[in-house]
C-alpha positions in Angstrom: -6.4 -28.3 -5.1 -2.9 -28.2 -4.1 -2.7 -26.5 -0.8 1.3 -27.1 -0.1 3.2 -23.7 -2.4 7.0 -23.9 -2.5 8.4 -20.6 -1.3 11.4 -18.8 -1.3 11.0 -18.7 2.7 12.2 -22.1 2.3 15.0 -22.8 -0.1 18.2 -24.5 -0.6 21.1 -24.5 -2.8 22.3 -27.8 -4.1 25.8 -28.3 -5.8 24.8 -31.3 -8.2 27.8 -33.2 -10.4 26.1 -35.2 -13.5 26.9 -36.5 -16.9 26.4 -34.2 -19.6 23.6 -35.6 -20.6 20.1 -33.8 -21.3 18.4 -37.3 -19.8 20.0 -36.7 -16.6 19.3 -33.0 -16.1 15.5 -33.4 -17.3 15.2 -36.5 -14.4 16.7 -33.9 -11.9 14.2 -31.6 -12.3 11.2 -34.0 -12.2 13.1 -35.4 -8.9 12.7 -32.0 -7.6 9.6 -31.3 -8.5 8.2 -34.9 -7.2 9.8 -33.9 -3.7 7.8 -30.8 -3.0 10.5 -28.8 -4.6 10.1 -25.8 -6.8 13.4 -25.1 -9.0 14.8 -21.5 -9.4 18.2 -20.1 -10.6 20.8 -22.3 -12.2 24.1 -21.3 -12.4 27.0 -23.5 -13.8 30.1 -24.2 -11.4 31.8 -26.5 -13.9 31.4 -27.7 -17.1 34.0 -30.7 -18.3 34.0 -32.9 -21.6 31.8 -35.5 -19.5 30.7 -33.6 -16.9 28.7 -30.6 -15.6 28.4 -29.4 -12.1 25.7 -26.2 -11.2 23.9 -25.4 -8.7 20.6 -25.3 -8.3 18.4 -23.2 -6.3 15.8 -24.8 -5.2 12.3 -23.8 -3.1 10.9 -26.1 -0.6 7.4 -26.6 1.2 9.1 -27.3 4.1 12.7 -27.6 5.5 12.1 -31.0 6.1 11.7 -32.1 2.4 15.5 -31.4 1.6 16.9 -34.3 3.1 14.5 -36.9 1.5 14.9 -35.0 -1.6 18.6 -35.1 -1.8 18.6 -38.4 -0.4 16.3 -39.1 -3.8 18.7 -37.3 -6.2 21.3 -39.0 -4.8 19.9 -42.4 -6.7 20.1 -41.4 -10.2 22.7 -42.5 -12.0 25.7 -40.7 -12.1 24.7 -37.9 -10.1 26.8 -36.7 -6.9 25.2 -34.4 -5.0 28.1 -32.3 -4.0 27.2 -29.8 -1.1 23.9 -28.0 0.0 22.9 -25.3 2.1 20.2 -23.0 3.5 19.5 -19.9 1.4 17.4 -18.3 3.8 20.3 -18.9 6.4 23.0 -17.6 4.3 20.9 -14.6 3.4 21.2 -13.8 7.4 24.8 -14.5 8.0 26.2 -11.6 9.7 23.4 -10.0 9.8 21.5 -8.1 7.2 22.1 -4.7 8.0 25.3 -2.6 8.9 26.3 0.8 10.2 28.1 3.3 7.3 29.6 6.5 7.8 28.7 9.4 6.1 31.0 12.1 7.6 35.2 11.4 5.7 37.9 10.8 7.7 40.8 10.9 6.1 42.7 13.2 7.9 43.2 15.3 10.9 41.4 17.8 9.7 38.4 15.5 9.1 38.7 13.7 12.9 39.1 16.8 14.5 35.1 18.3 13.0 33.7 14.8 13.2 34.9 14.1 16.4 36.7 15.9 19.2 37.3 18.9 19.7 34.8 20.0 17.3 31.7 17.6 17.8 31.8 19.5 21.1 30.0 22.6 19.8 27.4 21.0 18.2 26.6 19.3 21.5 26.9 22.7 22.8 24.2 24.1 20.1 21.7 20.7 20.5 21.6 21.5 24.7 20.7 24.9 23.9 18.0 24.3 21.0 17.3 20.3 21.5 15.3 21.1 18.1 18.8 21.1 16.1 19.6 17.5 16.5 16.9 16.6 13.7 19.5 18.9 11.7 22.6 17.9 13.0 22.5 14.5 13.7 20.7 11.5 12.4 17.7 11.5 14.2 16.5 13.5 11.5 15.7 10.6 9.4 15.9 7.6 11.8 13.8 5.1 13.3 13.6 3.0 16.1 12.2 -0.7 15.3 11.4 -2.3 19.0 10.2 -5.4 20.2 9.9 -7.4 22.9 9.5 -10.7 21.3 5.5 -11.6 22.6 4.2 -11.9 19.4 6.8 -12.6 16.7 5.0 -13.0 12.8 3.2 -16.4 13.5 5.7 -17.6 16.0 4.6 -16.3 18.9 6.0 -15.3 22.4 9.9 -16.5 21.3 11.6 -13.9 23.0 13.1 -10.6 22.6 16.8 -11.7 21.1 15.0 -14.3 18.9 12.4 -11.8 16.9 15.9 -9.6 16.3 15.9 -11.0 12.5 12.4 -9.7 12.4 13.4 -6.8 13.3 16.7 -6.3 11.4 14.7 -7.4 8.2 11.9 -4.2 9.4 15.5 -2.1 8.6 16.0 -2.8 5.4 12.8 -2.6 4.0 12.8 1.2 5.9 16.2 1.8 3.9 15.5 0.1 0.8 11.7 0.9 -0.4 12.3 4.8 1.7 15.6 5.5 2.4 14.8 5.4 5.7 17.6 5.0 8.6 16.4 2.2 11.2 18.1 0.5 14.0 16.5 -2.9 15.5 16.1 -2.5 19.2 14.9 -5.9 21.6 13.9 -5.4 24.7 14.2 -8.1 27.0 10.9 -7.5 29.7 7.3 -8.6 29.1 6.0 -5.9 31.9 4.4 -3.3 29.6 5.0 -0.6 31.7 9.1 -1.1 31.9 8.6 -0.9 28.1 7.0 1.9 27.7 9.9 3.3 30.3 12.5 1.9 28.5 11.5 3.3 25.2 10.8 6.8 26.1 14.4 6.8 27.7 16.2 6.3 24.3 13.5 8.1 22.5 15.8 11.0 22.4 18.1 9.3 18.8 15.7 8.6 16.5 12.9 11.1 14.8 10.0 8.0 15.0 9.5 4.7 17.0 7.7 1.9 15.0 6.5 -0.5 17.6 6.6 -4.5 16.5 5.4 -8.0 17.2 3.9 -7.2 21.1 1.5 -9.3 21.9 -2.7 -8.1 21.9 -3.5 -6.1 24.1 -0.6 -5.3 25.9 0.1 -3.6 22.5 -2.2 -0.8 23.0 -1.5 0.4 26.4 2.4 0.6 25.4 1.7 2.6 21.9 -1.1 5.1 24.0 1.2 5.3 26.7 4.3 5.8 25.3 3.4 8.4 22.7 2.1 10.5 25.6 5.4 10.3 26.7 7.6 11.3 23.7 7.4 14.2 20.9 8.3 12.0 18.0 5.7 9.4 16.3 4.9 6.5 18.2 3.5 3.8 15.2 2.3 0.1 16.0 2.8 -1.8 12.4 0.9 -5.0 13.0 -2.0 -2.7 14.1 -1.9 0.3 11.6 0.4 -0.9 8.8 -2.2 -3.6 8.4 -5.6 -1.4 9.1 -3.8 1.0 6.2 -3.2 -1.3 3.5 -6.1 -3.2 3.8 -8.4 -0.2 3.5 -6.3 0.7 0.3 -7.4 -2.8 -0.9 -10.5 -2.1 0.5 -10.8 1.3 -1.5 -9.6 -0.3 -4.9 -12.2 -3.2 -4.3 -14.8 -1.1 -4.3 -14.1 0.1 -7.8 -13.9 -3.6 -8.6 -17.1 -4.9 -7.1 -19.5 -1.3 -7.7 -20.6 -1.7 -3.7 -21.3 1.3 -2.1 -19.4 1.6 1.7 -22.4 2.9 3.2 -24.5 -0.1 2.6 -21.9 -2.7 3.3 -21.6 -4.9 6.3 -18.5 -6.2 6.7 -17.7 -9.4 8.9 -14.6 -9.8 10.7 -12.4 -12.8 11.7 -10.3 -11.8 14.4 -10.8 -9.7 18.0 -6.7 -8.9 18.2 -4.9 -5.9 17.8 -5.0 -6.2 13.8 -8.3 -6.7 13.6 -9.1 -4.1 15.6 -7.6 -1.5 13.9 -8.8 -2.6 10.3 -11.9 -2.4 11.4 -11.6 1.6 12.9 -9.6 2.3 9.6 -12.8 1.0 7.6 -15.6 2.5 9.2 -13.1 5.4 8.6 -13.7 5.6 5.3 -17.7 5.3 5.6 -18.9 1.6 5.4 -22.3 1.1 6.9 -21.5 -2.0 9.7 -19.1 -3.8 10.9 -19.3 -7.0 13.2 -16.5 -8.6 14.7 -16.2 -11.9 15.9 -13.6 -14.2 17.9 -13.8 -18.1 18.7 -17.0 -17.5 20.6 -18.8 -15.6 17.4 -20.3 -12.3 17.0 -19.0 -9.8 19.4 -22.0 -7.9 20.8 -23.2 -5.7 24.0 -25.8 -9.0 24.6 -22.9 -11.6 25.3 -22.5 -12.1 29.1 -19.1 -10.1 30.5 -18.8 -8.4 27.3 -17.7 -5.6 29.6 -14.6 -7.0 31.4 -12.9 -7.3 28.1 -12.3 -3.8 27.4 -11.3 -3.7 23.5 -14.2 -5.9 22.7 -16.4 -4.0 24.5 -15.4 -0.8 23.0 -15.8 -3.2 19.5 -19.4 -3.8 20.7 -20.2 -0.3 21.6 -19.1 1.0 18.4 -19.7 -1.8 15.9 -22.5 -4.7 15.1 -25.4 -2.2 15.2 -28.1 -5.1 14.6 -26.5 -6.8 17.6 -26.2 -9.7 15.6 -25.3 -13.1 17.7 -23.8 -16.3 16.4 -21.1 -18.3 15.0 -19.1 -16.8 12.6 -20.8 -18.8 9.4 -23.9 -17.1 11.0 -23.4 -13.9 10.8 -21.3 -14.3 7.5 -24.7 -14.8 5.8 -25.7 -11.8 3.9 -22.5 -10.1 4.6 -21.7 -8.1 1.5 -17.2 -8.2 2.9 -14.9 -10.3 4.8 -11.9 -10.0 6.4 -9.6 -12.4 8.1 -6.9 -11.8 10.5 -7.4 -14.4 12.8 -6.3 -18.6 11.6 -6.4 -20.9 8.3 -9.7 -22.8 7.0 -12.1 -21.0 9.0 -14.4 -20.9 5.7 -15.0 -22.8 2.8 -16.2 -21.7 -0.5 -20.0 -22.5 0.0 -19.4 -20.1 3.1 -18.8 -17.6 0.6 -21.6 -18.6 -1.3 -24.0 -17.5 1.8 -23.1 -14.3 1.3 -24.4 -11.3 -0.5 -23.8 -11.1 -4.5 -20.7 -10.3 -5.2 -19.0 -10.4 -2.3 -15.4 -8.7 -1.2 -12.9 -11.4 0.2 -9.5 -10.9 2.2 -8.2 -14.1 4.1 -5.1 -12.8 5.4 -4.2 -15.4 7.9 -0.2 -16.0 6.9 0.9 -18.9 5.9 -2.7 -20.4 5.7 -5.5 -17.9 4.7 -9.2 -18.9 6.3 -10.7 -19.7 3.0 -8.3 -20.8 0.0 -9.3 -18.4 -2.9 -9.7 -21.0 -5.7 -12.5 -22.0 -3.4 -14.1 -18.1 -3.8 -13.1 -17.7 -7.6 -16.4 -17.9 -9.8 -18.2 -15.8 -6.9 -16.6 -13.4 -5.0 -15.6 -10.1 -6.8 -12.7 -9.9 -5.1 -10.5 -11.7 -3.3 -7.2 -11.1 -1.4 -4.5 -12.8 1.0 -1.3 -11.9 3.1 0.4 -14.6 0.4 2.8 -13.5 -2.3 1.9 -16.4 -4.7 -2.2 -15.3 -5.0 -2.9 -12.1 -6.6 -3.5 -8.7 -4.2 -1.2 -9.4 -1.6 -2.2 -7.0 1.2 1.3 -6.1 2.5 2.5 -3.7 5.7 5.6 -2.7 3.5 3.1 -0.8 1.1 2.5 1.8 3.9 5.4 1.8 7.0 8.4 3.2 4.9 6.7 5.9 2.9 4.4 6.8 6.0 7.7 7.4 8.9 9.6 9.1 5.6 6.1 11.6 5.5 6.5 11.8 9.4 10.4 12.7 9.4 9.8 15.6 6.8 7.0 16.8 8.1 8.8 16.9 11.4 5.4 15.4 13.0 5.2 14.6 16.9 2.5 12.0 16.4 0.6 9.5 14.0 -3.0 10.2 13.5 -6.3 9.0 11.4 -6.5 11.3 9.1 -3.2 10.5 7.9 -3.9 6.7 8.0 -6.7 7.4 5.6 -4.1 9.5 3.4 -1.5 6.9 3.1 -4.2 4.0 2.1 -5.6 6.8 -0.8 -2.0 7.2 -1.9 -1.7 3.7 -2.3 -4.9 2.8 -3.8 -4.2 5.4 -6.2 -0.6 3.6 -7.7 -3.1 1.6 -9.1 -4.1 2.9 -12.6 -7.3 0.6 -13.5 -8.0 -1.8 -10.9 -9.4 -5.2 -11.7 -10.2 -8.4 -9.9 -6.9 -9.6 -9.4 -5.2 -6.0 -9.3 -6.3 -4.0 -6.4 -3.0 -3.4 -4.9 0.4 -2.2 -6.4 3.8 -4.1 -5.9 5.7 -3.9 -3.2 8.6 -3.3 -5.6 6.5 -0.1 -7.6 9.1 3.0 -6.5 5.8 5.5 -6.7 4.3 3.7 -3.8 6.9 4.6 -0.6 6.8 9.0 -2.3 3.2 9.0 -2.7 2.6 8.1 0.8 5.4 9.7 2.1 4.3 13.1 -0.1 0.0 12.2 1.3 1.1 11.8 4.7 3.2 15.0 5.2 0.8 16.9 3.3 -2.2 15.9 6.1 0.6 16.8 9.1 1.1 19.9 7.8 -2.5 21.0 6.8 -3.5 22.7 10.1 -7.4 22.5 8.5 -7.2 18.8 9.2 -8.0 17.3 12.1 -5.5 15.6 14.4 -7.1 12.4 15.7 -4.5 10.4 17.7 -4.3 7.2 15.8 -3.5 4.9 19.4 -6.8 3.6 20.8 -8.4 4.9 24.1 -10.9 2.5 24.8 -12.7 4.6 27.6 -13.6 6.8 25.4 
């Protein structure tokens, strides 16, 4: 089984001179093929009597095969490898987002009501009512994306400035998939509590704050705290985006697999903030047990100090009713789901086999899942990744754009459960008939974004559903 997928993550473009010659073109593409490459669009530069120059667009395992590779097509006759570059690199030149104006300005007339002297009485009307800048200004349909650079995608504590193309590419998806407005804000401070300050100060421009890449759990005392703190939503993505679109997987895979919820177990991979949530959003929605485990095993109220950890002693409080103890595999045994969200080859297939028939499989560890799924075909029901290339990618841009364009129309102060449980129906639903590898909808499907959006503002503006503060307070 071949582990190592080329990806558009890691492409280059390659401005390749030959003879026109089919030969020579068919030996290029096996070149690129033999050197971990992947080809993709092929566009022709220049075509002569003799000659043909294209370039080719090329996906790579890893940044470090281009060289070799080049260096390879560089040795067949007749070939001149002209110039190369980095898609991925020239995708973020500049940037990848950019500020418009909507209001003309052609004229004196039109500077004189965008700006001054008549900007003046809207200020004038926003001091009076602060409620009329979510009409007159674009709060109304803007988010805040902030960081602070401790836990960037699989990087890790890089830095605030550094996880700013995170951040920027958070924006487009916002605009693109919702028609969202959002602004990438780093914030250079790993003290929790200046965060919290620092967002609540600037709180006042945008209608919703979507929290990203801080580190577990510094994570949850800056979403709890800070929505206390502000009137507007307060969302953490790697936390709820995740818990959402994994229980829409999880609500599709039941259809697949004929499980009931309430006499599951599921066993979890992972003690972090991700984990955490997925496993809340779950019981949520009614299955029977839940048992969480980190690098030492099972997390239960029987493992010494369990208590001076306090999200994994809320976990054990609230989960693992059979206070079951062990390794991971352990436990596993007779599990009926499992979900990863913790780091690659944790499993192998004949881990998979110990559990119960027909068992329900998401490995979302990114790059690497914990169990490769050619290793769970033939006996899981279902199985799922964070990957693009496996079928049922579990993916946060399923649920954060239609959820803040929900929260912006529904003019909600705060994120809660019930509407976490909403959005994953709505998204479950964009499925028509699910099967074994369809259990989510693309990222690309256009109902996805205005069914949550229209499932979330629905639930805010219900005042028969309850309001349970989607932030967790461990205490408690």
């Amino acid at each position: 089984m071949n582990k190592r997928t080329p990806t558009p993550g890691n492409s280059i473009s390659l401005v390749i001179k030959y003879p026109q010659n089919g030969g020579v073109l068919s030996e290029i593409i096996g070149t690129i093929e033999k050197n971990n490459g992947s080809l993709g669009p092929i566009y022709i530069v220049e075509s002569e009597r003799v000659t043909v120059t294209r370039e080719f667009a090329i996906n790579l395992v890893s940044p470090e095969d281009a060289e070799p590779m080049c260096e390879a097509l560089k040795k067949i006759e007749g070939v001149e490898v002209l110039e190369g570059w980095d898609r991925v690199f020239e995708a973020h030149a500049g940037g990848k987002i950019d500020v418009v104006a909507k209001a003309p300005l052609e004229d004196f007339d039109d500077l004189s009501m965008a700006y001054t002297p008549g900007v003046a009485r809207v200020c004038k009307a926003v001091e009076a009512d602060p409620k009329k800048a979510f009409e007159f200004t674009i709060r109304q349909n803007t988010v805040a994306v902030i960081t602070d650079g401790t836990a960037v995608l699989g990087l890790g504590d890089i830095g605030a400035t550094a996880g700013l193309p995170v951040m920027e590419g958070k924006a487009v998806l916002f605009k693109e998939f919702a028609g969202v407005n959002a602004f990438p804000i780093c914030v250079n401070t790993k003290d929790p509590d200046e965060l919290v300050k620092i967002c609540a100060s600037i709180a006042g421009t945008f209608g919703g704050i979507n929290l990203e890449d801080i580190s577990s759990p510094r994570c949850f005392q800056v979403e709890r705290e800070l929505q206390k703190l502000v009137d507007i939503p307060v969302f953490h993505d790697d936390q709820h985006g995740t818990a959402t679109v994994a229980s829409a997987a999880f609500l599709n895979a039941l259809k697949v697999s004929g499980k009931k919820p309430e006499n599951m177990r599921l066993v979890v991979s992972g003690a972090g903030a991700s984990a955490m949530a997925c496993t809340r959003a779950i019981s949520d929605l009614g299955i029977g047990d839940v048992v969480l485990c980190d690098r030492k095993g099972a997390i239960s109220l029987s493992r010494p100090g369990i208590e001076e950890n306090e999200p994994k002693y809320w976990a054990a409080r609230n989960f693992n009713k059979e206070n079951l103890t062990g390794s991971l595999k352990d436990v596993l045994k007779g599990a009926d789901m499992f979900l990863g969200l913790s780091a690659p080859n944790m499993l192998t297939g004949e881990d998979i086999r110990t559990m119960n028939e027909k068992p329900i499989v998401f490995a979302m560890a990114n790059p690497t899942p914990e169990v490769w799924p050619e290793e769970c075909y033939g006996y899981a029901s279902v199985v799922a990744t964070g990957r693009s290339d496996y079928p049922n990618q579990i993916n946060n841009v399923l649920c954060f754009p239609g959820l803040f364009k929900g929260l912006l129309e529904a003019g909600a102060k705060q994120v809660t459960r019930e509407m976490q449980a909403a959005a994953a129906r709505a998204i479950a639903d964009c499925v028509d008939e699910p099967t074994a590898e369809n259990i989510m909808p693309s990222a690309f499907d256009p109902r996805v974004a205005e069914a949550v959006s229209e499932a979330v503002k629905k639930c805010a503006l219900d005042e028969n559903v309850s309001k349970t503060p989607i932030f967790f307070e461990f205490g408690k």
